[in-house]
ZAMARGU-4260 file (C-alpha; in steps of 0.2 Angstrom, whole numbers, plus 5000, padded with zeros to 4 digits):
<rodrens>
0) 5036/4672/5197 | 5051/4672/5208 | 5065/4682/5202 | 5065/4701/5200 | 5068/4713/5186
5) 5080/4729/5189 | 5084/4740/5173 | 5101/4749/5175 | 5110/4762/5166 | 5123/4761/5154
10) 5136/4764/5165 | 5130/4750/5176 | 5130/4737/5162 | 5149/4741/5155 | 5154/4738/5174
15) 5145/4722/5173 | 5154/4718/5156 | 5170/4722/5163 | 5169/4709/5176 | 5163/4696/5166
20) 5177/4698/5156 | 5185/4683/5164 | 5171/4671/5162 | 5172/4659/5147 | 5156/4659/5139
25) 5151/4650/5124 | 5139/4658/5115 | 5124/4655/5100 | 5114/4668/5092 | 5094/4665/5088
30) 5083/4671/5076 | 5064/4677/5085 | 5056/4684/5072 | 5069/4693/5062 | 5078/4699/5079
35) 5094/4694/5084 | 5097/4687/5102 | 5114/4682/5106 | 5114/4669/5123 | 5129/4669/5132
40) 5131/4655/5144 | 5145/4645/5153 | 5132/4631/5152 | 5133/4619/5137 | 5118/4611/5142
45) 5109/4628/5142 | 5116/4633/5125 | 5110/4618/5116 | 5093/4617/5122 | 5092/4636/5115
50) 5101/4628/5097 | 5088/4615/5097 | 5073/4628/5101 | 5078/4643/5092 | 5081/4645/5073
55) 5099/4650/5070 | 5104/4667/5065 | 5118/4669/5053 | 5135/4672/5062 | 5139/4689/5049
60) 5123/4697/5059 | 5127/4708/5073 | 5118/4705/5088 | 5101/4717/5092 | 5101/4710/5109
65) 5110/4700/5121 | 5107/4687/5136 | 5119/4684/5149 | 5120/4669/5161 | 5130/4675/5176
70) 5132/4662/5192 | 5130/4674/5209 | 5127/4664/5227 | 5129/4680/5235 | 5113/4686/5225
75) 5097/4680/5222 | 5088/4676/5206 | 5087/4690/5194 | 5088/4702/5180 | 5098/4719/5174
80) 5091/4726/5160 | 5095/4741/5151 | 5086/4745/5138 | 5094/4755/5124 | 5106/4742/5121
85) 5094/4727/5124 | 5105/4720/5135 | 5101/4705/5150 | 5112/4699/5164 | 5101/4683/5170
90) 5108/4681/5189 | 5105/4663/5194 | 5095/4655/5182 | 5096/4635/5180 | 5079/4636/5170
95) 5077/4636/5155 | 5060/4639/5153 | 5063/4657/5160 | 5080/4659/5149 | 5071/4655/5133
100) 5055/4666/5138 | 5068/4679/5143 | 5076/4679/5123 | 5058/4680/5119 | 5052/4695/5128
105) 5071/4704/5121 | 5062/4703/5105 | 5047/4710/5110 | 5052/4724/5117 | 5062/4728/5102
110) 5048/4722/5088 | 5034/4732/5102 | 5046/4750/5099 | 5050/4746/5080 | 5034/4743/5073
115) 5018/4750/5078 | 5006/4737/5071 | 5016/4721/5077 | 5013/4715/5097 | 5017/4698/5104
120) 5008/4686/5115 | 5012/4674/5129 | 4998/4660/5122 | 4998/4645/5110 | 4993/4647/5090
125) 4985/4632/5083 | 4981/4632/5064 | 4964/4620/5062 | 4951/4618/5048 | 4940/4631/5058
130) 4952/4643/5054 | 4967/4650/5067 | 4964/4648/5085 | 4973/4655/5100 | 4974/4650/5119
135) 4977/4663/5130 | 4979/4657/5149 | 4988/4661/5167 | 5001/4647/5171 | 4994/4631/5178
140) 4977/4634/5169 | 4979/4621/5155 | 4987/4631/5139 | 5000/4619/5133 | 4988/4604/5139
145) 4974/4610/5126 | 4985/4618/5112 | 4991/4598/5110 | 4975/4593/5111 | 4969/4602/5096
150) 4983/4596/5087 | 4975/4579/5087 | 4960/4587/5078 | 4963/4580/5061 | 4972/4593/5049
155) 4978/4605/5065 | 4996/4611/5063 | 5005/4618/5076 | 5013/4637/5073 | 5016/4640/5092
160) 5014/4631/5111 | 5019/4647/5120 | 5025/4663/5112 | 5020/4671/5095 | 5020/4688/5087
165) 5004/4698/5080 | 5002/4707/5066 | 4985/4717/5065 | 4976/4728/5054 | 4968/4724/5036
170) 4956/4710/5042 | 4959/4695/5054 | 4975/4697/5064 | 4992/4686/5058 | 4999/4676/5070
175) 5020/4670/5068 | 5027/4658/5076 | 5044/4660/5088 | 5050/4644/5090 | 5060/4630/5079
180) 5053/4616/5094 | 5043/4616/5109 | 5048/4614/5127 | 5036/4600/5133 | 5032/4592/5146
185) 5034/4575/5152 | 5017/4572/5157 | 5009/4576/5140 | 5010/4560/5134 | 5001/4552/5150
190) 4985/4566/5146 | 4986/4565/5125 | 4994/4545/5123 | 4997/4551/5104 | 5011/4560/5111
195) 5019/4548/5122 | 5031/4541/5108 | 5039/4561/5106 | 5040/4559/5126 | 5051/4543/5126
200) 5061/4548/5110 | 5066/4565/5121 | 5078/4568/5134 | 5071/4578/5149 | 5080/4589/5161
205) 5079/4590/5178 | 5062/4601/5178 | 5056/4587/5170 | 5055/4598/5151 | 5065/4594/5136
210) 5065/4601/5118 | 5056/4592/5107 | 5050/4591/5086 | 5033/4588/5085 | 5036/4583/5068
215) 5044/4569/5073 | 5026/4559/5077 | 5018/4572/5068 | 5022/4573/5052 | 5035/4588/5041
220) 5020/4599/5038 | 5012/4597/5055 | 5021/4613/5059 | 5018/4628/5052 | 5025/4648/5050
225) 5009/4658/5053 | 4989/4657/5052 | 4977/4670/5054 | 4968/4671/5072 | 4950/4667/5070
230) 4945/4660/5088 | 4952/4669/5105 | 4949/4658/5119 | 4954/4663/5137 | 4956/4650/5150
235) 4952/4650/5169 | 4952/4637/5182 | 4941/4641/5195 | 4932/4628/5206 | 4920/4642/5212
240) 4914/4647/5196 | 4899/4634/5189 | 4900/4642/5172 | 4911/4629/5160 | 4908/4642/5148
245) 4906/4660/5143 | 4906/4672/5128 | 4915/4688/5130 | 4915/4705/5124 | 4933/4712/5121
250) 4933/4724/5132 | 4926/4709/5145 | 4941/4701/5139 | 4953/4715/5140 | 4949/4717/5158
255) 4953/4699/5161 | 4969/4701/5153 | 4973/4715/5162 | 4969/4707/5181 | 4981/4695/5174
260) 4995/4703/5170 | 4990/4701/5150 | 4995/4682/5155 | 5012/4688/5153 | 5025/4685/5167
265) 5039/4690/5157 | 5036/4707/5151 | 5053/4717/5155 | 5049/4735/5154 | 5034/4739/5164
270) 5031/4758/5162 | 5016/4768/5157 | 5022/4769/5140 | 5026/4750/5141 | 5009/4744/5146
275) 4999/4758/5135 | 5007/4749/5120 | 5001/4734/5125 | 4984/4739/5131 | 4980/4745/5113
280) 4988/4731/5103 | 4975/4719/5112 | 4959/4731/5111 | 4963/4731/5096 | 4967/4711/5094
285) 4951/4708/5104 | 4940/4719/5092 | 4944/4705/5077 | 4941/4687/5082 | 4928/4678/5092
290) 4929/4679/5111 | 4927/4665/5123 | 4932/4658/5140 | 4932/4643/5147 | 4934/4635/5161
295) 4945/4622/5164 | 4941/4613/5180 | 4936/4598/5172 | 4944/4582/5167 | 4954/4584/5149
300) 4944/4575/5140 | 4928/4585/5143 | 4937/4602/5141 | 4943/4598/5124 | 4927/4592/5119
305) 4920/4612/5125 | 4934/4622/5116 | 4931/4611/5100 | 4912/4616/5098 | 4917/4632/5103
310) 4929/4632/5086 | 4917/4623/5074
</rodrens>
């Protein structure tokens, strides 16, 4: 992760606000799971992408928590936060894979504080007929990669790529989706071909991502609002470990997650009481669905074939 997060005062953020006063900002609000993020952006290209990946919030809602894009050369890349009024000054972002996660983790850290039973995880949530399934990985370890691929397993439906929300409690945990469309790649139609026309119908930026409708090659019900998390599956690439794959006990897989920074680089408020929330929620998520790891150091193809055995 290279850009730093700050929290400030009040004080700090209204003199921040007064010197944005000048900028001329268009703005959009989203609606992540009932919580109303306002995006504030000189950037049209910036606001449309969050249009196309958030659903809309209704313009008579008043704002529970607001993001805002400011351009600094004399700065580097990084956030203000302060925390009673939910409030974010981006500093330098021209990605919007960070701004979007950003929105994301605003919620949270409301939804974490509001509700005591509801948490949020930085993972993909795949609906198939072995019932809910759930990838949880560190960047660069194949979590986007293999959340597709189970969506070629025939009656799979997408509920999220990257970000959903967790309600435990009462049986299996419910897992929500965050997101209207995903932010792909451009390489996952060279690694899943059925996904290539989605590739060539969308327009990238120049991190080589774009938002995109899975419906559109997928069908309208390929895409769905929730599922129930039967099968947790953490991931690892690790050329030094033989083992492909391993079963694990939650408390194995709460130390994993926690080595790993719950798999999470976006968590804004870091503090005792913070991380304490977030410990519990997944003891408690690890306690009610099957645990396992695997090992993604092989080709695609193979990989898939492990984490759909591991499902059946």
């Amino acid at each position: 992760m290279t850009y730093s997060v700050t929290l400030i005062n009040q004080e700090h953020m209204e003199e921040l606000q007064e010197n944005l006063k000048s900028q001329k900002f268009i703005t959009a609000k989203a609606d992540i799971h009932g919580v109303c993020v306002k995006l504030y952006s000189a950037d049209r290209t910036m606001v449309d992408m969050w249009e196309r990946n958030f659903h809309s919030m209704s313009d008579s809602v008043r704002p529970h928590a607001s993001i805002i894009l400011c351009n600094d050369s004399s700065c580097e890349t990084k956030i203000l936060y302060e925390v009673a009024s939910h409030t974010a000054f981006l500093f330098n972002f021209d990605y919007y894979g960070w701004v979007k996660s950003i929105g994301l983790a605003v919620a949270s850290d409301i939804l974490e504080d509001t509700y005591g039973r509801l948490s949020h995880i930085h993972g993909a949530a795949i609906d198939t007929p072995f019932g809910g399934v759930t990838l949880i990985a560190p960047s660069k370890t194949g979590k986007t990669t293999h959340s597709w691929g189970l969506l070629r397993l025939n009656g799979s439906r997408l509920v999220t790529d990257d970000w959903y929300f967790v309600k435990t409690g009462g049986g299996y945990p419910i897992a929500y989706g965050s997101e209207k469309n995903c932010y792909i790649d451009a390489d996952i139609g060279k690694v899943w071909s059925e996904f290539q026309p989605l590739v060539d119908s969308s327009t990238f930026d120049s991190r080589g991502r774009a938002i995109a409708d899975i419906r559109w090659v997928a069908g309208d019900e390929s895409v769905i609002p929730m599922t129930t998390i039967k099968h947790i599956i953490l991931l690892k690439r690790d050329f030094d470990d033989k083992n492909i794959l391993i079963e694990m006990t939650p408390e194995d897989a709460l130390n994993y997650l926690k080595l790993n920074n719950l798999c999470n680089p976006h968590q804004l408020v870091c503090n005792e009481r913070k991380l304490r929330l977030r410990y519990d929620f997944f003891n408690e998520y690890l306690k009610s669905a099957k645990i396992s790891m695997v090992n993604t150091v092989g080709d695609p193809e193979k990989t898939q074939k492990i984490i759909r055995e591991v499902i059946q």
